[in-house]
Backbone as CSV, one residue per row, in Angstrom:
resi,resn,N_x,N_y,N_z,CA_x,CA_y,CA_z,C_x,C_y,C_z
1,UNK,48.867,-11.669,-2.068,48.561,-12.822,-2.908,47.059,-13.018,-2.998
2,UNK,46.907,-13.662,-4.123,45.075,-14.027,-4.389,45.065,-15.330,-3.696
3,UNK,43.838,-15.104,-3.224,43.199,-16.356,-2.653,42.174,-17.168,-3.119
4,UNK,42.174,-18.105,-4.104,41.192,-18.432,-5.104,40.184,-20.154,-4.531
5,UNK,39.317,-19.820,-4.643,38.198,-20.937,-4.346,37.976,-21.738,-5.369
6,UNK,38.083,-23.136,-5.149,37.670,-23.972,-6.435,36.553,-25.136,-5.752
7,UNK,35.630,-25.630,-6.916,34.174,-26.644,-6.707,35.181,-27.077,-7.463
8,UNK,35.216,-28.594,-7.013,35.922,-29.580,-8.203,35.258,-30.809,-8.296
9,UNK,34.824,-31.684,-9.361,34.698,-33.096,-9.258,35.005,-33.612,-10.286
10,UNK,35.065,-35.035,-9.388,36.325,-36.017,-9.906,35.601,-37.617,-10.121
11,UNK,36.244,-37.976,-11.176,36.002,-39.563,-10.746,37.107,-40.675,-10.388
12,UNK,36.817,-40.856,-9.049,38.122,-41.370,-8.836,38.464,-42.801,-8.847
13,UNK,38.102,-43.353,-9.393,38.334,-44.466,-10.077,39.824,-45.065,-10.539
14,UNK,40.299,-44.118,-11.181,41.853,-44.659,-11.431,42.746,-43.663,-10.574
15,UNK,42.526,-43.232,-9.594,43.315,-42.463,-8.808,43.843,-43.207,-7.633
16,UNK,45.142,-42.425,-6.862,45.402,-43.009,-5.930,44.509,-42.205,-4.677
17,UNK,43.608,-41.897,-4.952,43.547,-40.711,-3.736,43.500,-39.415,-4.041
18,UNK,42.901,-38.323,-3.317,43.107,-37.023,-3.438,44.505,-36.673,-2.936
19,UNK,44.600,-36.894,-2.011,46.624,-36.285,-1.337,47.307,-36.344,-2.374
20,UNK,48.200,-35.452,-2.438,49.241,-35.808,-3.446,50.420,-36.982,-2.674
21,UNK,51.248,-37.373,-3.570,52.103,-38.515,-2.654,53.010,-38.296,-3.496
22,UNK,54.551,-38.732,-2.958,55.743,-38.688,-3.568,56.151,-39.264,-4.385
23,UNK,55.095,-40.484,-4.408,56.135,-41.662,-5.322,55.697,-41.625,-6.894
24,UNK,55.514,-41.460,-7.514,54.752,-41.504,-8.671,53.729,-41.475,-8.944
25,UNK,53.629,-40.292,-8.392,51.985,-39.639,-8.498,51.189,-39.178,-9.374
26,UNK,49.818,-40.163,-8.764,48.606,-40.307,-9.673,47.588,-40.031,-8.478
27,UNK,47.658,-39.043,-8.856,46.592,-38.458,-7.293,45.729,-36.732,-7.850
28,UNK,44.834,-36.842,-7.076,43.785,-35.398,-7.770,44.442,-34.286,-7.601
29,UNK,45.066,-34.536,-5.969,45.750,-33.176,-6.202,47.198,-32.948,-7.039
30,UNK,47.701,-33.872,-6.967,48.955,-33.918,-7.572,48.387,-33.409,-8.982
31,UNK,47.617,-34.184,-10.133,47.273,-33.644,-11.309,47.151,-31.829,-11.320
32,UNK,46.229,-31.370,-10.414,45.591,-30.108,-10.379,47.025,-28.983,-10.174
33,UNK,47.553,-29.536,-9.283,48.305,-28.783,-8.506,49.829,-28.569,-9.807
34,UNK,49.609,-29.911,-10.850,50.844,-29.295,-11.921,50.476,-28.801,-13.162
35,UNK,48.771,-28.365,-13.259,48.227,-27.808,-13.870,48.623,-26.296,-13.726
36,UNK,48.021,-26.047,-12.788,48.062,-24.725,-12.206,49.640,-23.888,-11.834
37,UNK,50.532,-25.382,-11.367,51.699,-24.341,-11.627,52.506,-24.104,-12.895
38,UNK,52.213,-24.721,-13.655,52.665,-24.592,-15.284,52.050,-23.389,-16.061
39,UNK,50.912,-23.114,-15.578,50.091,-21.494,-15.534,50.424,-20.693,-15.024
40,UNK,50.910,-20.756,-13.805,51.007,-19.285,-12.932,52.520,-19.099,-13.471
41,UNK,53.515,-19.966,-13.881,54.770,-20.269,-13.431,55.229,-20.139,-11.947
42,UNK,54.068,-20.465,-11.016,54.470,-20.898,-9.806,54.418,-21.934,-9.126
43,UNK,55.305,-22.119,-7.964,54.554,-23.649,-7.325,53.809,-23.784,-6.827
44,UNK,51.998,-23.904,-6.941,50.806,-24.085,-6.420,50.875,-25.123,-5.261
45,UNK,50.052,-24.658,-4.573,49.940,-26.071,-3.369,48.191,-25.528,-2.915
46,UNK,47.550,-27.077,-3.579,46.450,-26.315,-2.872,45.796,-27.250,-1.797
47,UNK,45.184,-26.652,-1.269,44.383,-26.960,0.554,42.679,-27.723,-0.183
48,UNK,42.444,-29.077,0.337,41.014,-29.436,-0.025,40.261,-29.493,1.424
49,UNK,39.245,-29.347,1.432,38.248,-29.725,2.506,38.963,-30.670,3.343
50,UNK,38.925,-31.997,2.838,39.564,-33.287,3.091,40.443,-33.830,2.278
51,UNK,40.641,-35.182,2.580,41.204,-36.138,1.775,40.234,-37.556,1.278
52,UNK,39.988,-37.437,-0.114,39.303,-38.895,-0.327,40.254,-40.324,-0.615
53,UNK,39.245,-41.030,-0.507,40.406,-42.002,-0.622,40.648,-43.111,-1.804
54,UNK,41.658,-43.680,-1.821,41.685,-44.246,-3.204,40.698,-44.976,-4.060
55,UNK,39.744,-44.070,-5.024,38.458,-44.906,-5.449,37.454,-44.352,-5.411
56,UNK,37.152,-42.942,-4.822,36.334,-41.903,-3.745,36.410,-41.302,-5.026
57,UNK,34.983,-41.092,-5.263,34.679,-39.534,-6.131,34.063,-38.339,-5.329
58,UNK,33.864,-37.536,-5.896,33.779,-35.929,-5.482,32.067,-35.510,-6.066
59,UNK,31.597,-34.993,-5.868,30.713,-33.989,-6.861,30.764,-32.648,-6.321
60,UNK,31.585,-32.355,-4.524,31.239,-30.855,-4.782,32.696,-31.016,-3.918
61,UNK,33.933,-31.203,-4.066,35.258,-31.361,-3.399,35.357,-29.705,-3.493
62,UNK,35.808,-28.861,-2.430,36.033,-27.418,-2.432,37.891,-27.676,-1.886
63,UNK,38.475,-26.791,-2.844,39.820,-26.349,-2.441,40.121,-24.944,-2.639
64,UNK,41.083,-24.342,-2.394,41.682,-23.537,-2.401,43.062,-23.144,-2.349
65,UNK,43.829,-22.378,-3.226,45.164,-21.570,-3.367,45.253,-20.254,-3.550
66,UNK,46.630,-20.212,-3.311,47.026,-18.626,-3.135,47.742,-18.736,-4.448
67,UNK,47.728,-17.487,-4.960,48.694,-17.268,-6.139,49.072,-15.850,-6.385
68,UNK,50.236,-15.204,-7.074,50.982,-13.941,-7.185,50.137,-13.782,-8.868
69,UNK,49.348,-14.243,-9.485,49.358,-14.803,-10.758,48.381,-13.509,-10.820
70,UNK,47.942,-12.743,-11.876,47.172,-12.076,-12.317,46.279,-11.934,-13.171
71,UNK,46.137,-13.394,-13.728,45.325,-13.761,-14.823,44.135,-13.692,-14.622
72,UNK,42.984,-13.447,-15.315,41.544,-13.343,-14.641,40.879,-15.046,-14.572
73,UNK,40.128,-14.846,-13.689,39.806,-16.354,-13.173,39.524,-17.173,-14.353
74,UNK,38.489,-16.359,-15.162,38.248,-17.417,-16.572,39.382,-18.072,-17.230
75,UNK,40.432,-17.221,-17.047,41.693,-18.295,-17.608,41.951,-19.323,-17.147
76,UNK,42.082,-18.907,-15.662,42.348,-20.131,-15.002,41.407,-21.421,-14.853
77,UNK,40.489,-21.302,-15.155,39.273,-22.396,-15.299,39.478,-23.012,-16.866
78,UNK,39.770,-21.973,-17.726,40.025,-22.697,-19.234,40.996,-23.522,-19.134
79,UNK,42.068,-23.210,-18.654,43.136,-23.367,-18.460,43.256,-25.162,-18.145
80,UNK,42.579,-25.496,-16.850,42.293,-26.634,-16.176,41.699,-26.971,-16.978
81,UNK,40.711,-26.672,-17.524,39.630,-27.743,-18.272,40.374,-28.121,-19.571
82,UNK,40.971,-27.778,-20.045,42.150,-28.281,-21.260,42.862,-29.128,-20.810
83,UNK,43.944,-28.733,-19.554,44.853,-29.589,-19.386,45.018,-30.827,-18.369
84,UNK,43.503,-30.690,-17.604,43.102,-31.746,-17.042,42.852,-32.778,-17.462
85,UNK,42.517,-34.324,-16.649,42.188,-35.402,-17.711,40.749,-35.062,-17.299
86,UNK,39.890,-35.792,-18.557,38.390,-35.268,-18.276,37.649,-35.992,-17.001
87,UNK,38.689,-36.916,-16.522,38.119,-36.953,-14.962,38.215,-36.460,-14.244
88,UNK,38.762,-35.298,-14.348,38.832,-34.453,-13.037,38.096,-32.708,-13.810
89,UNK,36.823,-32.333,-12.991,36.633,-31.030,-13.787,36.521,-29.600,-12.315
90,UNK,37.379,-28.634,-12.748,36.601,-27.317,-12.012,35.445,-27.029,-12.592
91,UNK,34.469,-27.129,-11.951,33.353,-26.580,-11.766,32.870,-25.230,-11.555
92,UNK,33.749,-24.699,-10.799,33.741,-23.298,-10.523,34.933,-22.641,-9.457
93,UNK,35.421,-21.548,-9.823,36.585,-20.950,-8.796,35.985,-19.041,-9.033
94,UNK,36.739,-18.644,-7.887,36.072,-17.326,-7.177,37.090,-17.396,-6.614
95,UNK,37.576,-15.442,-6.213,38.244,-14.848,-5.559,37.845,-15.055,-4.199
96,UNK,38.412,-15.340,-2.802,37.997,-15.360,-1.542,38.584,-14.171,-0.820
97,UNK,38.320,-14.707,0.270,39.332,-13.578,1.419,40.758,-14.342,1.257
98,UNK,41.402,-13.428,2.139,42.374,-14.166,2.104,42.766,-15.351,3.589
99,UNK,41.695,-15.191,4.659,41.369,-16.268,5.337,40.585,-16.872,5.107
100,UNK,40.279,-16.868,4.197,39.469,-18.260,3.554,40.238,-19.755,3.573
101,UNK,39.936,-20.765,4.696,40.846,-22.432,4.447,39.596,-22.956,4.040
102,UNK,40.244,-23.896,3.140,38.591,-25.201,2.720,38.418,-25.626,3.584
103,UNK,39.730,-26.421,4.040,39.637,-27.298,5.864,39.236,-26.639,6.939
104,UNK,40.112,-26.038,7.517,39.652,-25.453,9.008,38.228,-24.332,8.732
105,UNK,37.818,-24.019,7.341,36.504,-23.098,7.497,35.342,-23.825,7.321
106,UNK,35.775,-25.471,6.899,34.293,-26.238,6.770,33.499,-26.814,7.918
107,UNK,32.241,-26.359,7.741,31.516,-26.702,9.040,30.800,-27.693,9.003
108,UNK,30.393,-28.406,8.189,29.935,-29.997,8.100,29.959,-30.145,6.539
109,UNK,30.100,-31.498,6.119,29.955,-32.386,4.973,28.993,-33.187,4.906
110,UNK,28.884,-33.735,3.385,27.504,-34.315,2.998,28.536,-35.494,2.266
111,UNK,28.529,-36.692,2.276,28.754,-37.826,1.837,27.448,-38.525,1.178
112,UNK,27.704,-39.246,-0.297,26.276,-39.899,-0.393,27.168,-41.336,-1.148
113,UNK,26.410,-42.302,-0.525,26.862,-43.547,-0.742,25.714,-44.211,-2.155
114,UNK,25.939,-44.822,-3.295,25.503,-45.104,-3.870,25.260,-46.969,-4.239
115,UNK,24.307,-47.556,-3.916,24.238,-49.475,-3.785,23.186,-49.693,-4.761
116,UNK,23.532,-50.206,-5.714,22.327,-51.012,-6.769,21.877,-52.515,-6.297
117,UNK,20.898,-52.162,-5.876,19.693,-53.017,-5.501,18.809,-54.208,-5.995
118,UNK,19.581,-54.294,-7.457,18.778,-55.409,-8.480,19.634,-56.307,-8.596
119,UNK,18.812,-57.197,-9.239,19.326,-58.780,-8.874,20.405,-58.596,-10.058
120,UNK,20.382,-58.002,-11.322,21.290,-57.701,-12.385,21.750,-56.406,-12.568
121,UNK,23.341,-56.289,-12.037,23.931,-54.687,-12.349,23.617,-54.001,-13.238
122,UNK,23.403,-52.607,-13.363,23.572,-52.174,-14.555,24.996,-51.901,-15.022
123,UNK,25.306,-52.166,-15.914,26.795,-51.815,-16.514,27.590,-50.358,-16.895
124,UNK,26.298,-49.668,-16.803,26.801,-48.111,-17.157,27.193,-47.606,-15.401
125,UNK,26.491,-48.171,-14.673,26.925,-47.448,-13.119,27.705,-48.546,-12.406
126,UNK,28.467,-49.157,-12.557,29.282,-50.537,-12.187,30.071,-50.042,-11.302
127,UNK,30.776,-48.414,-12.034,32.216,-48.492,-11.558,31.843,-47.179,-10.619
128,UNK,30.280,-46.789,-10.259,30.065,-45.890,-9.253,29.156,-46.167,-8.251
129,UNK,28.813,-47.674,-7.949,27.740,-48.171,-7.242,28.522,-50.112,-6.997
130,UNK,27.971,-49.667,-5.195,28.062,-51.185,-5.032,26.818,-52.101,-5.075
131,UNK,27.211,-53.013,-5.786,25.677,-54.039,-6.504,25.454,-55.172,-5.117
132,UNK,24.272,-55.175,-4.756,23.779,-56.085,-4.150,22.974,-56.964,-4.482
133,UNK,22.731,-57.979,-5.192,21.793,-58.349,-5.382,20.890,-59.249,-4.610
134,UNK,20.869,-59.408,-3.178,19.434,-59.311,-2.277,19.288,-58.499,-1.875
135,UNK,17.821,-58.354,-1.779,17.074,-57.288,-1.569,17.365,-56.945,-0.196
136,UNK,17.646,-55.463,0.017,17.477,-54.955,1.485,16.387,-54.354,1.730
137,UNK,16.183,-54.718,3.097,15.370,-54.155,3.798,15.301,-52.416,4.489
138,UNK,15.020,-51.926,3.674,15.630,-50.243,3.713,14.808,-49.730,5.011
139,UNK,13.635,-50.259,5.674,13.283,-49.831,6.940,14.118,-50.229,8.025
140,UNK,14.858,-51.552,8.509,15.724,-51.796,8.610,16.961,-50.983,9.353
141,UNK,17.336,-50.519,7.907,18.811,-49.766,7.455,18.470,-48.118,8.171
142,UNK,16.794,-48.218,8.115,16.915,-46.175,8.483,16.839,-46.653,10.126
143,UNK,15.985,-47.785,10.971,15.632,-47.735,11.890,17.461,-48.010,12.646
144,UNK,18.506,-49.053,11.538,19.936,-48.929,12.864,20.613,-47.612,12.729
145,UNK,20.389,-46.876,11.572,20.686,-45.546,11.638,20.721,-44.462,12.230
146,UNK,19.567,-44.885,13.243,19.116,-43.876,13.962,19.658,-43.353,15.347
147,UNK,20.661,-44.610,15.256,21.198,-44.907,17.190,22.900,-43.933,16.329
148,UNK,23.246,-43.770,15.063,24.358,-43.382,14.995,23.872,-41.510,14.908
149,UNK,22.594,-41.156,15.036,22.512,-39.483,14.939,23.220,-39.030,16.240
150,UNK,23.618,-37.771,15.887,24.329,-36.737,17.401,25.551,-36.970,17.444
151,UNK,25.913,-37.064,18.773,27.697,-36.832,19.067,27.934,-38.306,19.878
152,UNK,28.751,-38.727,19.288,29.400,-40.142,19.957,30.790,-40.043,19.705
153,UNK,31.163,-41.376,19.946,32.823,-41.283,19.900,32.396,-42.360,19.057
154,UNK,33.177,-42.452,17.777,32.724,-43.689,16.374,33.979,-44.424,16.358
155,UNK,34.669,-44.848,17.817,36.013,-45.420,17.484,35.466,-46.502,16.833
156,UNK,34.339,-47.378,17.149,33.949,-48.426,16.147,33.694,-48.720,14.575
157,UNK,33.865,-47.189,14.391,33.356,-47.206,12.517,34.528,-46.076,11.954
158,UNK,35.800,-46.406,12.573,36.948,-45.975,11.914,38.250,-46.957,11.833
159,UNK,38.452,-46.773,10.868,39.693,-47.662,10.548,40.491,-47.566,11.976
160,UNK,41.276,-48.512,11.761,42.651,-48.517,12.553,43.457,-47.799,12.507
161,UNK,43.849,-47.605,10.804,44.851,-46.120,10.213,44.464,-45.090,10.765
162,UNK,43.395,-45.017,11.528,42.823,-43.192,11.932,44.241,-42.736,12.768
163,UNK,44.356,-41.775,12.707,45.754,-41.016,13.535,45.071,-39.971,14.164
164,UNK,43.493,-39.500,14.044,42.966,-38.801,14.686,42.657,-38.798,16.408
165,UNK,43.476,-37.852,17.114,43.394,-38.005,19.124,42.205,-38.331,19.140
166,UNK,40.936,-37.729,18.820,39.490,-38.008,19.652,38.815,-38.482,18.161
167,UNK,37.980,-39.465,18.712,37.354,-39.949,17.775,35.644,-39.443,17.674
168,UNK,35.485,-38.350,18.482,33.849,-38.184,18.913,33.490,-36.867,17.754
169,UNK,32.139,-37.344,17.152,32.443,-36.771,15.837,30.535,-36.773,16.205
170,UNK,30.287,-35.360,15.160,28.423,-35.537,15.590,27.822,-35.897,14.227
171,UNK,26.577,-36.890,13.677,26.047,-36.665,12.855,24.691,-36.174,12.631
172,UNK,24.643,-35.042,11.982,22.888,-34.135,11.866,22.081,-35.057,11.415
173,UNK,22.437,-35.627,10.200,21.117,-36.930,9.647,21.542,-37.689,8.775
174,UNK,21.375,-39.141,8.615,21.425,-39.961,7.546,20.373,-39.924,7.032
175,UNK,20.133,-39.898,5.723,18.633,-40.232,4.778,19.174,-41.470,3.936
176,UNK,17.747,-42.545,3.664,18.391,-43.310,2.634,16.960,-43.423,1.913
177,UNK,17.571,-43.282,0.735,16.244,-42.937,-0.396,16.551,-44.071,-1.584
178,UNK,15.270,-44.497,-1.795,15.561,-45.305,-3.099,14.372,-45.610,-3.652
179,UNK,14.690,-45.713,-5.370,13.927,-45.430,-6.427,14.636,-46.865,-7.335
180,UNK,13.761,-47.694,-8.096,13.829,-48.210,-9.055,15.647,-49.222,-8.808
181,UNK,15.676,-49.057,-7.450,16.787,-50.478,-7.253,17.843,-49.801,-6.657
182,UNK,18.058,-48.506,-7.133,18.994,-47.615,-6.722,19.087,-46.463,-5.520
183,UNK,19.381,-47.207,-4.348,19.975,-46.598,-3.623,20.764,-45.715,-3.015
184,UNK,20.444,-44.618,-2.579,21.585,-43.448,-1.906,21.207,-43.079,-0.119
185,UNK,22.774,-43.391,0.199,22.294,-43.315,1.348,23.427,-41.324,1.536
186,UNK,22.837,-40.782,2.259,23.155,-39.455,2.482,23.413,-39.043,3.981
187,UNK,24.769,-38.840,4.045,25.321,-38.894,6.052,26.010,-37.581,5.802
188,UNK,25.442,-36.440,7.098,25.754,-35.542,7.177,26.565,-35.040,8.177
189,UNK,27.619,-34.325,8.593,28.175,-34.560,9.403,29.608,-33.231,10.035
190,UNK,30.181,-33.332,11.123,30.593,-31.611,11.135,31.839,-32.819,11.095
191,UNK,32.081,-33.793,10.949,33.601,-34.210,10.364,33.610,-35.754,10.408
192,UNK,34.776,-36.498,9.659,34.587,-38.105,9.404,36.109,-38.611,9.476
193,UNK,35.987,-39.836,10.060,37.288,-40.130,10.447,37.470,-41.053,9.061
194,UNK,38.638,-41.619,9.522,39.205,-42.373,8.565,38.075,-43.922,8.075
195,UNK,37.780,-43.837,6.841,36.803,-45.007,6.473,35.666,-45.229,7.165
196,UNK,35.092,-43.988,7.854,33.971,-43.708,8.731,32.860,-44.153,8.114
197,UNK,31.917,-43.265,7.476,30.954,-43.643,6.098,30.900,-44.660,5.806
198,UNK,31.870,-45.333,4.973,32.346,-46.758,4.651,32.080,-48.014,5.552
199,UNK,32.281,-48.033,6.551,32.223,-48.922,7.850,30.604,-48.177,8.151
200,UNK,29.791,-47.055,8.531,28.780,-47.039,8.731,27.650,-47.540,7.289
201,UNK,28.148,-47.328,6.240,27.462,-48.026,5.051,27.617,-49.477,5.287
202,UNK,28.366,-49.636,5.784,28.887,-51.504,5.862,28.087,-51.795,7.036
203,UNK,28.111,-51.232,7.732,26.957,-51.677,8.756,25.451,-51.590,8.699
204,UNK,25.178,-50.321,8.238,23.724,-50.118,7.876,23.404,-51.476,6.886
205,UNK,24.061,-52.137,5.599,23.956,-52.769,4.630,23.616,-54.305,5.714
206,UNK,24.221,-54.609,6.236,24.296,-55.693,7.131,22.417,-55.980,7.746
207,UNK,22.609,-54.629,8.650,20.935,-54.660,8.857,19.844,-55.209,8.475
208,UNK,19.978,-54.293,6.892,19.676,-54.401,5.777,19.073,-55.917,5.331
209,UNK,20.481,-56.437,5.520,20.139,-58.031,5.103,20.029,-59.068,6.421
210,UNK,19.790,-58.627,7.371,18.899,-58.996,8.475,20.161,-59.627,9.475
211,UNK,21.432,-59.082,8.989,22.682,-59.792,9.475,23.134,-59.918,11.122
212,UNK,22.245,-58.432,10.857,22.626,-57.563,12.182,21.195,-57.220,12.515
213,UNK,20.608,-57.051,13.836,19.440,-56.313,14.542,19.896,-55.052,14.492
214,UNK,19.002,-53.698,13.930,19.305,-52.551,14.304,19.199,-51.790,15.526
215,UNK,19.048,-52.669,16.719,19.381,-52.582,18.276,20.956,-52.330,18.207
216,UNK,21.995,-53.450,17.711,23.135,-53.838,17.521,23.989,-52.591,17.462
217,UNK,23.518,-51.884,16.923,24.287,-50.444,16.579,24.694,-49.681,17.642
218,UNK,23.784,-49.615,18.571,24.133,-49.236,19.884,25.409,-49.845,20.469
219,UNK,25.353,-50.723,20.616,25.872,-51.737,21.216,27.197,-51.963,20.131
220,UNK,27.314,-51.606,19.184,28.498,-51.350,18.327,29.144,-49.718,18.853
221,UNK,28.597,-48.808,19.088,29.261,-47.610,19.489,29.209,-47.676,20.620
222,UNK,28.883,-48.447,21.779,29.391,-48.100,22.857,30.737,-48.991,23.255
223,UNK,30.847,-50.082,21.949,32.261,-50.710,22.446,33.573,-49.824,22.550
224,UNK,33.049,-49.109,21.452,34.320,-48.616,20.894,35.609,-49.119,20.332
225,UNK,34.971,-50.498,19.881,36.452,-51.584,19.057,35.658,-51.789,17.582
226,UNK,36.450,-50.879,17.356,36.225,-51.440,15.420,36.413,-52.777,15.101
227,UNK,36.795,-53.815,15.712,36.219,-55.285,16.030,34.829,-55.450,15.856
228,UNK,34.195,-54.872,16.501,32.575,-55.003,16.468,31.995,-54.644,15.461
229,UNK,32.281,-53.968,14.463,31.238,-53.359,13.598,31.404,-53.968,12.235
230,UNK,30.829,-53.836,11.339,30.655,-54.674,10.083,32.200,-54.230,9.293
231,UNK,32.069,-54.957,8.004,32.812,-54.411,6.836,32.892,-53.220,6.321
232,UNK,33.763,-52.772,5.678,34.227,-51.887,5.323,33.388,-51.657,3.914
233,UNK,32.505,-50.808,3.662,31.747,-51.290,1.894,32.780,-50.709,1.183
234,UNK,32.737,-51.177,-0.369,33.825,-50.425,-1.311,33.636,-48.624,-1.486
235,UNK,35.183,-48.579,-1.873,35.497,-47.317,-1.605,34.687,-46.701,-3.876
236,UNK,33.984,-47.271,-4.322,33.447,-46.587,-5.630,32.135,-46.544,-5.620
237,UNK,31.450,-46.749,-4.251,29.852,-46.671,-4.096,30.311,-44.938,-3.634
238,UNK,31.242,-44.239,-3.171,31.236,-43.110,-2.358,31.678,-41.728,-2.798
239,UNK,30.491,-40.633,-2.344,31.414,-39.530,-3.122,30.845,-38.509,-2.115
240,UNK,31.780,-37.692,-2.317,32.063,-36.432,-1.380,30.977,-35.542,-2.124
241,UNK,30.016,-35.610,-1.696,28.500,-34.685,-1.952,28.351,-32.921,-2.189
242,UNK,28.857,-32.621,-0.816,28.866,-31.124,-0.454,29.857,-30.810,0.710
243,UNK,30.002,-29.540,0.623,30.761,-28.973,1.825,30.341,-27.743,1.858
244,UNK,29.940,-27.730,3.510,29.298,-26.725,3.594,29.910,-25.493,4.774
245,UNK,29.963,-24.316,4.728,30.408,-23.338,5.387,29.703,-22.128,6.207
């Protein structure tokens, strides 16, 4: 069987999620996955890096499937880009090995969180940025950042839903850069628990607005009770950046 690599992004906005789900599914993979088997005439099942979550866009989501199909790849990319909705696009697919997994071969991810910074939203980025309108203090936000670099256990900045045994997860670097109101914060990382990012954006943001001392952060990961740590920021400031191997 072929083992085919796909770059995909998405806007996930009216989705339930990347997973596919049983009930009446409106999900990324579910779309992709009845694309592709209406092409091969087989039943596709394909493997993503991760799972985003309901609201979560993509710019470099990597998956992969196997297929008996013999069509040359350009088909299969035409193929999708027709019968996809135009929120969801392959970007690019390639023949792999055939141990090639998106999941078990990815060795860290790039998440970038997106917060508009002006006192008046802009309306064209509404539905891909969370609007703040007081000003943060972005020295702040890099200085509580700094206590979350390396290897900890982040039971504090994961949901409850996590079903993951160990929660000790390392991060290489957060950057947060901003230009003209608009904010990106960029967390790099060899893996992320459930609403991880989210809860560390929700905390950094807090800082930010002087809510929290960026001492506090410490003292938030060594509780280890997601009790302690800020809000959860919305799930349409966030998108799955890169994945890297």
């Amino acid at each position: 069987m072929r083992n085919i690599k796909m770059i995909i992004q998405y806007d996930g906005s009216n989705f339930k999620g990347f997973q596919r789900l049983k009930d009446n599914d409106n999900t990324i993979q579910g779309k992709i996955e009845d694309v592709l088997s209406k092409f091969t005439n087989e039943k596709i099942e394909i493997i993503a890096s991760g799972r985003t979550d309901m609201g979560v866009h993509a710019l470099g989501q990597v998956a992969n499937f196997k297929t008996n199909s013999k069509e040359p790849i350009e088909k299969f990319q035409k193929y999708l880009y027709k019968y996809l909705p135009e929120s969801i696009v392959i970007r690019s697919m390639e023949e792999v090995n055939d141990r090639f997994h998106s999941r078990y071969n990815a060795k860290s991810k790039i998440y970038m969180y997106k917060i508009d910074n002006n006192e008046y939203h802009n309306p064209f980025n509404r539905k891909y940025t969370y609007h703040i309108n007081k000003k943060l203090n972005i020295e702040k936000m890099k200085d509580a950042s700094k206590y979350l670099i390396g290897e900890h256990d982040f039971s504090s900045f994961a949901s409850s839903k996590s079903k993951k045994k160990s929660h000790v997860r390392t991060i290489e670097y957060i950057n947060i850069e901003e230009k003209d109101g608009l904010i990106e914060i960029y967390v790099k990382g060899d893996g992320f628990l459930y609403n991880m990012v989210r809860i560390i954006v929700g905390t950094l943001i807090d800082a930010g607005l002087s809510k929290i001392n960026p001492t506090d952060v410490k003292t938030m990961l060594e509780a280890k009770d997601r009790r302690v740590s800020s809000e959860t920021a919305p799930a349409k400031g966030l998108f799955l950046f890169d994945v890297q191997y």
